[in-house]
N, C-alpha and C positions, 0 to 999 in steps of 0.2 A: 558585473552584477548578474547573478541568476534570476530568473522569476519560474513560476507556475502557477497556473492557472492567472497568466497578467497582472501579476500583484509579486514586486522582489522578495525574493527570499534570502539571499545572499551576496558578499560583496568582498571583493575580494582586497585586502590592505597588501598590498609589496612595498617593497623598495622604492624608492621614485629612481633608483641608478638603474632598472629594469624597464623606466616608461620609453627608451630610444630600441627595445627589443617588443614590437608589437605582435611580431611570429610569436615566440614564448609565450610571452600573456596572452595571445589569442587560445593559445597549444593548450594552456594551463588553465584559461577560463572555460573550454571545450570539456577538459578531463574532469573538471570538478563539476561542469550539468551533467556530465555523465554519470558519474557517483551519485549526485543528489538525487536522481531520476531514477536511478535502478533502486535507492533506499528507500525513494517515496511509495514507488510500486511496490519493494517486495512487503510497504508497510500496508498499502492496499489489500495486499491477496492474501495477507494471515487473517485483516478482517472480515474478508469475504468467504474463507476458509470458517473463521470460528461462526460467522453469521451459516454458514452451510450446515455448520455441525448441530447449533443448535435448531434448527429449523429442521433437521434428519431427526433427532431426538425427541422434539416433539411429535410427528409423525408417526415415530415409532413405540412413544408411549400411551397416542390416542388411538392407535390401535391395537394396542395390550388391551386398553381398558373396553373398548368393542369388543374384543374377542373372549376377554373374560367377566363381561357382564352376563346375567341372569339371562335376560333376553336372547342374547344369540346364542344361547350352549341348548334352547328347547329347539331350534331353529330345524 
């Protein structure tokens, strides 16, 4: 069984002709927190990525609207 964040997330069904190989299912439950871990992050940092992008955007259109108000072009 996988977890993250202390709460399972997955579980892995084999063979039971497999339960007397516990190297392998150790081998095999190792590889697949690794997969799940590297999918979870890389699902982290596209939303960290698109929250980055719109938080630049905004930024960068509240200071359009600075630069091209009335007020600051008499400045």
């Amino acid at each position: 069984m996988a977890e993250r964040n202390g709460k399972p997330t997955t579980v892995l069904v084999h063979d039971a002709v497999l339960d007397d190989d516990r190297e392998l299912l150790a081998a095999v439950g190792a590889a697949i927190r690794l997969c799940l871990e590297s999918i979870w992050l890389r699902s982290e940092i596209t939303e960290q990525v698109a929250r980055a992008r719109a938080v630049n955007s905004r930024i960068i259109q509240t200071a359009d609207r600075a630069s091209c108000s009335p007020t600051s072009a008499t400045r």
